[in-house]
Structure formats: structure tokens, C-alpha cells
SEMIZA-368521 format. One line per 3 residues: their letters; for each residue x, y, z of C-alpha. Coordinates in nm, 4 decimals. Layout:
a> X Y Z | ... $
end
This chain:
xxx> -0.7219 -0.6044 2.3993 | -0.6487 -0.2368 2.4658 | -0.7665 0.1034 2.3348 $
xxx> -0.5734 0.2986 2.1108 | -0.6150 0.6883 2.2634 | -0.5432 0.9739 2.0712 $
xxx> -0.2968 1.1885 2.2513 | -0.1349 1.4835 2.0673 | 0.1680 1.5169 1.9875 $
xxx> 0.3402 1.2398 1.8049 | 0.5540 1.4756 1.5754 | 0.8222 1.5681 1.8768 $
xxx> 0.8986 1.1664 1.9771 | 0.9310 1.1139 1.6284 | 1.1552 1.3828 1.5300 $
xxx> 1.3798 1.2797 1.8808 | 1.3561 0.9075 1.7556 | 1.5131 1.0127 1.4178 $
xxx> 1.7845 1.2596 1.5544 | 1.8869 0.9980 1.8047 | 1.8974 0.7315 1.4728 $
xxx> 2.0519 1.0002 1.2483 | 2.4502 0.8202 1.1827 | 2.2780 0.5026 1.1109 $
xxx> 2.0426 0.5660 0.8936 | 2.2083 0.7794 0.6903 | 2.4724 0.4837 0.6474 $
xxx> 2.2109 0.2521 0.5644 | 2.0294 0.4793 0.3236 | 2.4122 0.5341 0.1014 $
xxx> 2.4449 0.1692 0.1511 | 2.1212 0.0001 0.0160 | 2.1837 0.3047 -0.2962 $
xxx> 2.5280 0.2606 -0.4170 | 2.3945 0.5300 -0.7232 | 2.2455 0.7369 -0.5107 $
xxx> 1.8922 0.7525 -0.7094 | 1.7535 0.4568 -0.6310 | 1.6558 0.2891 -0.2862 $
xxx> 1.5136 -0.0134 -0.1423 | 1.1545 -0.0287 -0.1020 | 1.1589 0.0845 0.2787 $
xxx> 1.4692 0.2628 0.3236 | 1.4768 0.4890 0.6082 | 1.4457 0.8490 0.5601 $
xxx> 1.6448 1.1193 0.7275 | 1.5364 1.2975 1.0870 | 1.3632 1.5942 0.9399 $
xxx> 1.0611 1.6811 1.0997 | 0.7564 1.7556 0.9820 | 0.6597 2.1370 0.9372 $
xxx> 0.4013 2.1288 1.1892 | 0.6455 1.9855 1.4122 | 0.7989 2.3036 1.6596 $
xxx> 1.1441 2.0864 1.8706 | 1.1257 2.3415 2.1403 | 0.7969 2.2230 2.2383 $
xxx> 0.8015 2.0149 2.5425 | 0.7343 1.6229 2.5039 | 0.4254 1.4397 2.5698 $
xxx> 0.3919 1.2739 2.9079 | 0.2493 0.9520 2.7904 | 0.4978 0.6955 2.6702 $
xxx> 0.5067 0.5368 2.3347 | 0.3975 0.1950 2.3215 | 0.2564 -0.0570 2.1124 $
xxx> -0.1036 -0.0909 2.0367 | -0.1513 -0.4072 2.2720 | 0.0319 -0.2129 2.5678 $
xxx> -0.0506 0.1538 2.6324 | -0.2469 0.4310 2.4444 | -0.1002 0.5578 2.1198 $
xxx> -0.0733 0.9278 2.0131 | -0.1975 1.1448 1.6567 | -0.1962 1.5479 1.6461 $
xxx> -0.5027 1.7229 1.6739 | -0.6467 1.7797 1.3752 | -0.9671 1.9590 1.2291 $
xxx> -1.2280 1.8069 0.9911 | -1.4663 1.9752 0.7496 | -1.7851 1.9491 0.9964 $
xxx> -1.8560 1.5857 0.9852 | -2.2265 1.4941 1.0560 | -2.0674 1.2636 1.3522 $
xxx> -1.7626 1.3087 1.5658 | -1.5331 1.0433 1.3912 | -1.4092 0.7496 1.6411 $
xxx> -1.0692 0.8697 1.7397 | -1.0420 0.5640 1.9930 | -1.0337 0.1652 1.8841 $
xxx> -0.9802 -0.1340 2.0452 | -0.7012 -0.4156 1.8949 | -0.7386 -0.8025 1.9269 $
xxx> -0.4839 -1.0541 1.7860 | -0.5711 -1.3281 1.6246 | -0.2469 -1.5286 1.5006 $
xxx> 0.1180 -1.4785 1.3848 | 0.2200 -1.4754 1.0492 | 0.5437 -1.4888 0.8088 $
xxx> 0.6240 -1.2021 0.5858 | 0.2364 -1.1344 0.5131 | 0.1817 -0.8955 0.1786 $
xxx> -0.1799 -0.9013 0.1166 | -0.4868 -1.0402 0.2310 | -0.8756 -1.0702 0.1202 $
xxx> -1.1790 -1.1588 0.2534 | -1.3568 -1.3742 0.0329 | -1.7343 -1.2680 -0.0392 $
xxx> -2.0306 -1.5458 0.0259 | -1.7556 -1.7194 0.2996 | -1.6355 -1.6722 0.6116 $
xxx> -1.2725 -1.6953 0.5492 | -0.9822 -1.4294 0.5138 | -0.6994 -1.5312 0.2226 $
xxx> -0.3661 -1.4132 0.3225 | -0.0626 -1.4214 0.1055 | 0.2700 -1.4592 0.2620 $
xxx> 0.5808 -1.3389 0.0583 | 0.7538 -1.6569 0.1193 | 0.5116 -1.8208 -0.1361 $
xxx> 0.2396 -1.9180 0.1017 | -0.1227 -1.8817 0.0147 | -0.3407 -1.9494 0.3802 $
xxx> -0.6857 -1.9273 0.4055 | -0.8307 -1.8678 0.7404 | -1.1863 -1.9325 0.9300 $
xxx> -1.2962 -1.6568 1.0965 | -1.5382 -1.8382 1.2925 | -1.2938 -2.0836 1.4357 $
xxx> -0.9458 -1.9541 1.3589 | -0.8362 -2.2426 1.1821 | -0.5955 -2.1638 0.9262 $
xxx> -0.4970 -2.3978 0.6071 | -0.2556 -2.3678 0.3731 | -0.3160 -2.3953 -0.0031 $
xxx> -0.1932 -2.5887 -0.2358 | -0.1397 -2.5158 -0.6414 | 0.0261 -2.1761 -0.5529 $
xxx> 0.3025 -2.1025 -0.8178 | 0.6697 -2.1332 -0.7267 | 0.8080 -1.7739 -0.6608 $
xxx> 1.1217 -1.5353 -0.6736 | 1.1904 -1.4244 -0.3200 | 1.4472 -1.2202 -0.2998 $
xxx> 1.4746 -0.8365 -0.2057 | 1.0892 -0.7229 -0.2526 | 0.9896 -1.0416 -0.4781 $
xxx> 0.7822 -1.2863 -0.3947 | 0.3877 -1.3832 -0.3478 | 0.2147 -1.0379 -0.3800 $
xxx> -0.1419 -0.9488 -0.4004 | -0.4854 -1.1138 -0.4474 | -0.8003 -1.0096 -0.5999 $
xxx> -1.1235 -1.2486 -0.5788 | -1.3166 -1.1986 -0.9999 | -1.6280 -1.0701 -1.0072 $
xxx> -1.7614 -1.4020 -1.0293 | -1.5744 -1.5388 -0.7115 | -1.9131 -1.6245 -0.5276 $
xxx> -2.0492 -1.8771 -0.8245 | -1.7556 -2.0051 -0.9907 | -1.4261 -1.9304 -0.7399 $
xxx> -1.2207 -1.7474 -0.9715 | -0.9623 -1.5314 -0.8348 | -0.6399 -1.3161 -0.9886 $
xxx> -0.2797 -1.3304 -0.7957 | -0.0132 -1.1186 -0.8602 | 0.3498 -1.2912 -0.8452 $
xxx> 0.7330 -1.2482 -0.8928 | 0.8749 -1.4835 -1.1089 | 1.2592 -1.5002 -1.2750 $
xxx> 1.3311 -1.5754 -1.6307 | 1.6923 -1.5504 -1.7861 | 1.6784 -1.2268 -1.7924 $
xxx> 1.6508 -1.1481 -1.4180 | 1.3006 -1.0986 -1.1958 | 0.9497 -1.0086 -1.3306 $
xxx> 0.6020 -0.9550 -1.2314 | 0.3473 -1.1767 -1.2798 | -0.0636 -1.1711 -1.2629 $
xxx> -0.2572 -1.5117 -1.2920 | -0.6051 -1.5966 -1.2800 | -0.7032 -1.9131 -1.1333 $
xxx> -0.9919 -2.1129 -0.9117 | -0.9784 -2.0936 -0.5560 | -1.1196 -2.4762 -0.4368 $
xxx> -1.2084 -2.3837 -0.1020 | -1.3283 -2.7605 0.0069 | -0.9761 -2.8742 -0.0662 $
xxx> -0.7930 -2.5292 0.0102 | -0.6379 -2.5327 -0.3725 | -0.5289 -2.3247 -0.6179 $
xxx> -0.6066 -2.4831 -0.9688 | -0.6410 -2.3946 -1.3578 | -0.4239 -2.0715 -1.2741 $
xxx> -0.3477 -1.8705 -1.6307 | -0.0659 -1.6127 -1.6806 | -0.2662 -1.3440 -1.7935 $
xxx> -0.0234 -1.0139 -1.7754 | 0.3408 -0.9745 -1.7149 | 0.5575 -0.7061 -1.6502 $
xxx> 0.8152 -0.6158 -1.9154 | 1.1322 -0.5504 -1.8969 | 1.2699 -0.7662 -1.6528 $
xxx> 1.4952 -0.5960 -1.3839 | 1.6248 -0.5983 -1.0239 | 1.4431 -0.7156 -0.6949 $
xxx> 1.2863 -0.4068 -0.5934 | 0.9117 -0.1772 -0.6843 | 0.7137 -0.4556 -0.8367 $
xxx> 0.4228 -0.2730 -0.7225 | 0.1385 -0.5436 -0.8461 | -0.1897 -0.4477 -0.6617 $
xxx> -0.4785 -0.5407 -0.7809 | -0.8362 -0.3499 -0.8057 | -1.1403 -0.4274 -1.0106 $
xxx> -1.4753 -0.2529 -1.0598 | -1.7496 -0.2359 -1.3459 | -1.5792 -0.6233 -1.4709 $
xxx> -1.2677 -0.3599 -1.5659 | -0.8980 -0.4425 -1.3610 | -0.6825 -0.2219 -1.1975 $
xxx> -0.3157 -0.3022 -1.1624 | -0.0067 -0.1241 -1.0361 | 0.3735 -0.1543 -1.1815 $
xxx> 0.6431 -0.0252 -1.0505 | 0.9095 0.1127 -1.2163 | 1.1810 -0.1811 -1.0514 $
xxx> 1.4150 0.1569 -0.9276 | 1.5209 0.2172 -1.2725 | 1.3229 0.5653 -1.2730 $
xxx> 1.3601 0.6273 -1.6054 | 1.0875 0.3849 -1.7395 | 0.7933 0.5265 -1.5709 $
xxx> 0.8426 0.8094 -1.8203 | 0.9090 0.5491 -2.1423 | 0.6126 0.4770 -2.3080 $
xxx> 0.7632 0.1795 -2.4534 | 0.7337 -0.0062 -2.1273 | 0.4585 -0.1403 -1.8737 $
xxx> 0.7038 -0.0479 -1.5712 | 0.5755 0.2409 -1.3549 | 0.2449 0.2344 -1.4657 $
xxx> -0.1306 0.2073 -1.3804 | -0.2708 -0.0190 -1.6086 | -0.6782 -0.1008 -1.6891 $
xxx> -0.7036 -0.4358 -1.8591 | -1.0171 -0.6384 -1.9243 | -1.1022 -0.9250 -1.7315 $
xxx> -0.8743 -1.1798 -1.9104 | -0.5665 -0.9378 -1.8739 | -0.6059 -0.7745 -2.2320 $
xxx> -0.5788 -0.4106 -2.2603 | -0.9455 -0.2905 -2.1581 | -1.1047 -0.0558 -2.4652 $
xxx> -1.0914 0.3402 -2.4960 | -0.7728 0.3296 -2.2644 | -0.6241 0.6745 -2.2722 $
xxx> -0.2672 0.6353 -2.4500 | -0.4289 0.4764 -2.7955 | -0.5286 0.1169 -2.9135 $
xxx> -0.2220 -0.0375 -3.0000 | 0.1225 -0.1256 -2.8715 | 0.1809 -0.1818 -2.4775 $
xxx> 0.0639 0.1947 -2.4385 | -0.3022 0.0601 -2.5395 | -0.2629 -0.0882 -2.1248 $
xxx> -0.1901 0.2524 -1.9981 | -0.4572 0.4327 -1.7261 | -0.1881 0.6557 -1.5982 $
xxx> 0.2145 0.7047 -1.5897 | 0.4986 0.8491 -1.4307 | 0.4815 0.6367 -1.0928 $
xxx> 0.7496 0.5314 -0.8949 | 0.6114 0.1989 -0.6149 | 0.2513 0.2184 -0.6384 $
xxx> 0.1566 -0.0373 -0.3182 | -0.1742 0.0843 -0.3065 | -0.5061 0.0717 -0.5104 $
xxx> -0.8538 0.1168 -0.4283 | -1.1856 0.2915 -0.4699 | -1.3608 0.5844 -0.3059 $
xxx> -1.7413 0.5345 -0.2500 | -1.8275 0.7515 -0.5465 | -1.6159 0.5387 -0.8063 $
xxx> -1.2863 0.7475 -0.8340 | -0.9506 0.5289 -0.8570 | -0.7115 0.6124 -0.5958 $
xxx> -0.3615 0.5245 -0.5288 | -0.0499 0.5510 -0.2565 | 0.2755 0.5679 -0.3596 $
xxx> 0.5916 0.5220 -0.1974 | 0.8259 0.8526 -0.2613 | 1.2050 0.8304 -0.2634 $
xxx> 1.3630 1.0440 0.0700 | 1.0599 1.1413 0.1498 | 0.7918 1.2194 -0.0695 $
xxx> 0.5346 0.9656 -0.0143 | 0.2192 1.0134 -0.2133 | -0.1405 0.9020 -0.2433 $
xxx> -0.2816 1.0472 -0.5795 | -0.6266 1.0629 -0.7241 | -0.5732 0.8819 -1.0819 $
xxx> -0.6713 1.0514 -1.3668 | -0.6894 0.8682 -1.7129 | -0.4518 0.9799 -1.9117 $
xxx> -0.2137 1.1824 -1.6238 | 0.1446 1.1377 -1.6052 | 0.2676 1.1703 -1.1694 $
xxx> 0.5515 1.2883 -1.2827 | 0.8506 1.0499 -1.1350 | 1.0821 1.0832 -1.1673 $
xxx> 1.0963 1.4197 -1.2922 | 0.8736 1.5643 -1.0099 | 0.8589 1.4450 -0.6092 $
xxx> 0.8390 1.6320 -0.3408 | 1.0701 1.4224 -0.2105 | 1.4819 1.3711 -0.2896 $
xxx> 1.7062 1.1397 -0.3860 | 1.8975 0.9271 -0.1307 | 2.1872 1.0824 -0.1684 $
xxx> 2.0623 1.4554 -0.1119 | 2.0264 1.5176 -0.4593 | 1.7115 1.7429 -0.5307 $
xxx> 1.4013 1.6333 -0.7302 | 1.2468 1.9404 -0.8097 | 0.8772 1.9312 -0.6538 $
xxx> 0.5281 1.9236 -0.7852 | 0.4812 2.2346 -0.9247 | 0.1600 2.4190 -1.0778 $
xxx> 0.1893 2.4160 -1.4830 | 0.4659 2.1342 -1.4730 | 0.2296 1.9007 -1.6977 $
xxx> 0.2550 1.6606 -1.4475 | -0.0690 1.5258 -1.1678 | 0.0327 1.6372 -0.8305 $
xxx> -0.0801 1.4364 -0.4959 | -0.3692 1.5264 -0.3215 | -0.1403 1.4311 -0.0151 $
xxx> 0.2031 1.3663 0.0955 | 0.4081 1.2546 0.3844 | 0.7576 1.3931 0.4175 $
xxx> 0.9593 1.2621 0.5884 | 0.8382 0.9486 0.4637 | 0.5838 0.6961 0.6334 $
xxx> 0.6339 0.4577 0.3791 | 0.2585 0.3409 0.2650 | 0.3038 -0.0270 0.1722 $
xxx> -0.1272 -0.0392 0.1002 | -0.4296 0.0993 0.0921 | -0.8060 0.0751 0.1859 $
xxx> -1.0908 0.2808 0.1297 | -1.3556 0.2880 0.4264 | -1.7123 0.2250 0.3164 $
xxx> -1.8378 0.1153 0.6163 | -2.0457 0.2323 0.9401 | -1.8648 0.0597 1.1919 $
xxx> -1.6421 0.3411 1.2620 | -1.8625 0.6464 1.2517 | -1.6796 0.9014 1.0701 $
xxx> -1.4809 0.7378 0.8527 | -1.6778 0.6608 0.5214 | -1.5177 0.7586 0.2296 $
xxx> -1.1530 0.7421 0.4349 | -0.8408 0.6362 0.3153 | -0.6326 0.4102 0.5522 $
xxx> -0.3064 0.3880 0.5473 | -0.0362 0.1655 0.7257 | 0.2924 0.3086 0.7216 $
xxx> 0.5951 0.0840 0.7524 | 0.8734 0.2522 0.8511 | 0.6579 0.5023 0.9842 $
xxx> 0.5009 0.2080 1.1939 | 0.1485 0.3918 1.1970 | -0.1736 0.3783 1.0514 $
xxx> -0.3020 0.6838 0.9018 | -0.6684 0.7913 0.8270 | -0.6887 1.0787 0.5314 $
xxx> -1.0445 1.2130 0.4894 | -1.1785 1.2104 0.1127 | -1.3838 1.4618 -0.0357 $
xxx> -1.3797 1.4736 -0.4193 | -1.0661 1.5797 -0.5013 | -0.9587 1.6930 -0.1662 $
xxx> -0.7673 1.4504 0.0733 | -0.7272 1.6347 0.4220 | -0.4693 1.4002 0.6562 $
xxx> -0.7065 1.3980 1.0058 | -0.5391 1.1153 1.1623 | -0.2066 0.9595 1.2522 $
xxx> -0.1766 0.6374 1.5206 | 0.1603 0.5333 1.6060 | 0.1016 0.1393 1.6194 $
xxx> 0.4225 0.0095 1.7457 | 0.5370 -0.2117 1.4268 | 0.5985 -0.1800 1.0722 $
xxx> 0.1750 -0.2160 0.9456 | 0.2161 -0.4313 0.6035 | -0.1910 -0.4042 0.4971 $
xxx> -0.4809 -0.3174 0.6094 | -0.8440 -0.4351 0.4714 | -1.2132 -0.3597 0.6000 $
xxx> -1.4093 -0.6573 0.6680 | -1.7969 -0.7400 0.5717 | -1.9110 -0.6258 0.9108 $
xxx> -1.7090 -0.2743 0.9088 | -1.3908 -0.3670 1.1319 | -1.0546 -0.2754 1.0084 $
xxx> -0.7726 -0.5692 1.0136 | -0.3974 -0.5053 0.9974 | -0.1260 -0.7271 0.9383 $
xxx> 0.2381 -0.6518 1.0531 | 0.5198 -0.6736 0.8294 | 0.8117 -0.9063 0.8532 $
xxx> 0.8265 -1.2450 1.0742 | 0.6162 -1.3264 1.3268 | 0.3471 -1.0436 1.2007 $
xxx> 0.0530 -1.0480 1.4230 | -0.3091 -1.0335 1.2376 | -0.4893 -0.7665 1.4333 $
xxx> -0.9006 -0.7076 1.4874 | -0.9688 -0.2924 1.5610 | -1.2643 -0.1845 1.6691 $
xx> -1.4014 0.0909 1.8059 | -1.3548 0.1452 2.1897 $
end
């Protein structure tokens, strides 16, 4: 184990880091975007610093390191007079390795922690022992580019009857699609079984901003589509793609949705969205979301039934190939973030603190940034979200979830992604 000290600041090592990595990424960026307006789900973004950041200021003396090494570093940062002093120090403990983990759950009334791998694997683990099984009855997936095994959601009714909904990339004849199932978790046997195709997303498309996370409160659910970096249909009505969608239990459109009672619109909670990998609750009921921006640009939004986010007609990012997006803008008609991150930390989830383990950080939004490799902590107050927190963790941070007794777990991204236990110091 080792503590995690906040150090300030990060912003001059990271702004060196992406000057020194300028040629390459740049390459890499034109190359993953042969049409310049759409990019990859993680593409690297360009060595601009943040505004904050001042290059003439000498560098920090501590090194960088990862989380199991050294101390890692955040800017100082002010908070509206919390009743506690927030815990700006935790400690990190692995427990296991994974492959390409997306999501993971812990299951209420158990002791285990579900963890989808993108590869197709569904494990369920024992936190008391660390045993880990795989489980069977998972369906067959597309993995390719961003497609694969994606989130998972235990019902309402998970503790009598073991229902749970998974989110899933499929392909038809018509190319790659998302899919959301519902299904019963037999946790004896460590199966899958009865799984229903309850929702899918329509058109078909390419391999990339699927999106599919799943949230569910008051027995209504939450689900995020991307709009598969075609832009265009976030803004087209016509489609499910770059959407928030509210749907009843069984994946029919839930009633009094904002866009009407008929047609695929009658699904709609909000529009314009780009990769929404992010969904969750605040402690007062409010739907929140993060959003990965193009070059730059990287969102989390407060929904709002009925709002349109504006992508990809508003970002206050740009395209990959330099081309401007003009930015949020006051009387554009469109919902502006309540934060943003440019250049880009990539948000691939997010989680909601509720909890009193980490004194402070109640009604927080945490955020693991992949290419940013960090994990972010952005204080909410109705609808104000002040950034107060930024640890650089050493590797690409794929989810993050709070557990029953208030300790936050990461995964990694990619292979061999280790499953990490932080606590406070």
C-alpha cells in the first residue's frame, strides 16, 4: 500500500509531458481521423496547457509516480467552506489483475463485486476471499474498436429475485450495434440465464461511442447512446444515437418523457451528446452525466429533461483536425456543462460519492480520466460543479465505483488492469 499525497503542481509536468509528445500525437490524432471530425474514443489531445497552468513556473521537486510507488500531485484548490477538511490523502491496495475491464458493480445483499471485461467476460468476485469466477450465459459479443461487453446494472429487485440489465455490442448485417438485456444473475452457479433484449440502438454504425451506461432510480432507467462518431445524429430526432434515454423497467419508453409519446423521440430524456461514459445520481436525485469532448472539451453536464448539449454544434472543444467548434455560448439554445476539462482527461465513468468514509466528499463526483491517467474529484452543489481535486494515478483509470462500506475502487484500463482498494490515509 502507499499514500497518495497531494502536492501542487501537476499542471507544469503535464504540459512538459505533452510538449515532449507533441510530433506523435499529433500523427496519431490525423491518423485514427482520416475526416478530420471524428476520433477514436481516447485519442490523444494536443500539448496545450491548461489556463491555470503559468510554463515559466519552476517544476515540482517530487517525481511523478504511480499510485503504488511514490506520492501523487493535484493543484491547490479552494472549497466553499466545507463543514470538514475533505481527505486530500488515501491509501491504494491491489487486489487482482484484470483484462480490458469496462464496468463493474457491487451486488446489494452479497459480498461480491461483478466486473465486466470487454473481451466478453462477466467475473464475479468474493470480497471476503478474493476468489474470482467466471460466468457463464453471457451473450457472444462484437469486440472490435470500442465494442464489446459494456456496462451492468443490478434491477431494483436484484436482492429477491437476481435480476440484472447488461449493456452489449452486438453486429447485425448492417455493421455494429448496442445492445441492453435483462437477465438473472444465478449466483450459486455463477450464470447468466433468461437474458431478454430489451432496447437496441438504431442505426447501426462503426466501432466507436456506444456509450451504454446504465442508471436506475424511482423503478425508472437511465441509459446513455452515443452518437457512434457520426455527429450529426445526436441532433436527428429520428434516431436513438447520442442520446439520454429514460425507459421503464422492461426497456419501453418510460411515460411523460419530454420529446412526446410516440415515435423513438417518446425515449428521449435529453439530446445533443457526443460519448456519454458516465451516468449517475447526486444525493438529492438530480441525473448527472460525463462526456467525452472531441480535442478537448470534455464535459460532465447536469441533465435536464428536455435539453439539447449541443454536439455537435457547440463544444468547447475542436475538431481533430484544428477545425473550430464554436463554444458553449449564453442564448445558443443549447445546455452548457457545469464543468469541463480542456485539454482533455478523457472521463471513461462516473460515480457519485454518498458516503462518509472519505470525509468531505458527499455529494462528489469522481472521475477517472484515461488518457489523462487521473482521478478527479468535482464538488456538487445544486447546479454548481467546482473541480477541487486532480490525482495523477499513474495509468489510464477505466471506472471507478463506491462500495457499501464507503471505499472507492478503481479499475485500470487495458490488459493486465489492476483492481485497486483507496482509502483514506
Amino acid at each position: 500500500m502507499a499514500a497518495l499525497l497531494l502536492e501542487p503542481p501537476i499542471q507544469y509536468r503535464r504540459f512538459m509531458r505533452r510538449v515532449l509528445a507533441w510530433g506523435a500525437l499529433m500523427s496519431l490524432s490525423l491518423a485514427a481521423c482520416a475526416n478530420g471530425d471524428q476520433a477514436p474514443e481516447d485519442a490523444p489531445t494536443s500539448p496545450v496547457p491548461p489556463a491555470s497552468a503559468n510554463p515559466s513556473d519552476p517544476p515540482s521537486a517530487s517525481p511523478s509516480a504511480s499510485p503504488a510507488e511514490s506520492p501523487s500531485e493535484s493543484p491547490q484548490s479552494e472549497e466553499p467552506s466545507p463543514d470538514v477538511a475533505p481527505v486530500r490523502e488515501f491509501r491504494t491496495t491491489e487486489h487482482g489483475k484484470f483484462t480490458e475491464p469496462w464496468a463493474m458493480e457491487f451486488l446489494p445483499g452479497t459480498d461480491l463485486l461483478l466486473i465486466n471485461e470487454r473481451g466478453g467476460a462477466m467475473k464475479l468476485r468474493d470480497q471476503s476471499t478474493g476468489e474470482v469466477r467466471e460466468v457463464s450465459g453471457v451473450p457472444e459479443v462484437y469486440h472490435e474498436g470500442q465494442a464489446g461487453l459494456h456496462d451492468v446494472k443490478p434491477a431494483p429487485s436484484f436482492e429477491t429475485d437476481g435480476r440484472i440489465y447488461v449493456s452489449w455490442v452486438t453486429r447485425g448485417d448492417e455493421g455494429p450495434h448496442g445492445m441492453l438485456g435483462l437477465g438473472t444473475l444465478d449466483i450459486a452457479n455463477a450464470a447468466l440465464e433468461d437474458l431478454d433484449v430489451i432496447w437496441e440502438q438504431d442505426p447501426a454504425g462503426g466501432d466507436g461511442h456506444f456509450s451504454l451506461r446504465i442508471a436506475i432510480a424511482d423503478d425508472l432507467l437511465y441509459l446513455t447512446s452515443g452518437d457512434r462518431q457520426e455527429m450529426d445524429p445526436a441532433q436527428d430526432n429520428g434516431t436513438n444515437l447520442g442520446k439520454i434515454l429514460r425507459l421503464s423497467l422492461d426497456g419501453t419508453p418510460a411515460p411523460d418523457n419530454p420529446f412526446g409519446d410516440e415515435g423513438v423521440e417518446s425515449s428521449f430524456w435529453s439530446i445533443g451528446h457526443r460519448n456519454p461514459l458516465g451516468l449517475d445520481f447526486d444525493v438529492d436525485g438530480t441525473l448527472w452525466s460525463s462526456e467525452m469532448g472531441p480535442e478537448g472539451g470534455d464535459e460532465l453536464n447536469r441533465i435536464v429533461p428536455g435539453a439539447n448539449y449541443g454536439w455537435p454544434e457547440a463544444s468547447n472543444g475542436s475538431h481533430y483536425n484544428g477545425r473550430d467548434i464554436p463554444d458553449h455560448r449564453e442564448g445558443d439554445g443549447f445546455e452548457a456543462p457545469k464543468a469541463f476539462w480542456t485539454p482533455s482527461i478523457s472521463p471513461g465513468n462516473l460515480e457519485i460519492y454518498e458516503g462518509d468514509l472519505f470525509a468531505g466528499w458527499r455529494n462528489s463526483a469522481l472521475l477517472g480520466g484515461l488518457s489523462g491517467e487521473t482521478l478527479v474529484r468535482v464538488a456538487l452543489d445544486g447546479e454548481n460543479a467546482d473541480i477541487v481535486d486532480e490525482w495523477e494515478m499513474g495509468e489510464r483509470v477505466r471506472a471507478v465505483e463506491e462500495a457499501p462500506d464507503g471505499s472507492i475502487w478503481l479499475l485500470e484500463d487495458g490488459a493486465g488492469a489492476r483492481l485497486l482498494e483507496l482509502r483514506p490515509a
